[in-house]
N, C-alpha and C positions, 0 to 999 in steps of 0.2 A: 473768431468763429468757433462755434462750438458741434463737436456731431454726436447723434446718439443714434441708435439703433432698432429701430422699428420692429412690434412684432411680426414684420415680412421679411428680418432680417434683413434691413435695406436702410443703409445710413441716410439718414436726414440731416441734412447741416442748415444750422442757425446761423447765422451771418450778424455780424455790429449795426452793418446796414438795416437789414432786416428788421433787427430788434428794436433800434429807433427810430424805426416806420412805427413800430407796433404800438410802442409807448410813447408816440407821440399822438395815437386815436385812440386807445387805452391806457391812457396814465396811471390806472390800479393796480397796472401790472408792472407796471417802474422796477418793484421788489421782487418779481418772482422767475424771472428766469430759469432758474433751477425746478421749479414746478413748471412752469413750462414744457424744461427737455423731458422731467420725469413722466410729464403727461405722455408724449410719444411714445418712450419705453417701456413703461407701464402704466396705460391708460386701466380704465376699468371696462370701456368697450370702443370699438373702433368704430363709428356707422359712415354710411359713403354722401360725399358730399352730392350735388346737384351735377357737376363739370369734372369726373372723374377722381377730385381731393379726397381726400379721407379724414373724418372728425376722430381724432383724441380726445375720451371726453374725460376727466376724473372729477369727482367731488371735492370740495374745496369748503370746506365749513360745510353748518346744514342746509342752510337754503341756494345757495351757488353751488354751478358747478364751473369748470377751468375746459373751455374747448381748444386744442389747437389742429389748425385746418394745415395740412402740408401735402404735396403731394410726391409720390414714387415713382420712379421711371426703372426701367431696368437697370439695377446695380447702382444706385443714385436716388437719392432725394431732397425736399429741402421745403420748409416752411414756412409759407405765407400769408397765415394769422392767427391772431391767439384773441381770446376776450374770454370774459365773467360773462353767466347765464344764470337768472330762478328759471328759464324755460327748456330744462333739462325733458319735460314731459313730450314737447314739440318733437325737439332732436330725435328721442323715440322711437318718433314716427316714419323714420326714415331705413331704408335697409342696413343691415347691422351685418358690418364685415366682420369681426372678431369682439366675443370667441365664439 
């Protein structure tokens, strides 16, 4: 299990489980784990999801970007999913928690 630190200051933990849900529906992401936690840590923007989650989104080459969806509870968190996007424009669209 891995945890990193959210810009709400609120640990997010990754779990073995978790991460081979993920890359067993997102194979491309086999490798990136470590882009993954850094996405939460330091994303480039946070936007909110539909059901309270929260989007990490970073860019990831130029035309992808790297979203990971996890969600915060008081003093607690934990994330439950990651994927590649070109429709970084879409996400946008959506209220923008941080910064």
């Amino acid at each position: 299990m891995d945890i990193v630190i959210s810009k709400n200051s609120i640990p997010i933990r990754l779990t073995d489980e978790r991460w081979a849900h993920i890359t067993e529906e997102h194979c491309e992401l086999a490798g990136l784990r470590l882009e993954v936690l850094e996405t939460i840590s330091e994303p480039e923007r946070i936007m909110a999801g539909g059901a309270g989650e929260q989007l990490a989104i970073r860019p990831l080459g130029m035309d992808k970007g790297l979203v990971v969806v996890y969600r915060e509870s008081e003093g607690d968190g934990f994330v439950i999913t990651a994927f590649l996007t070109s429709k970084i424009r879409t996400l946008n669209k959506r209220r923008r928690l941080w910064p």
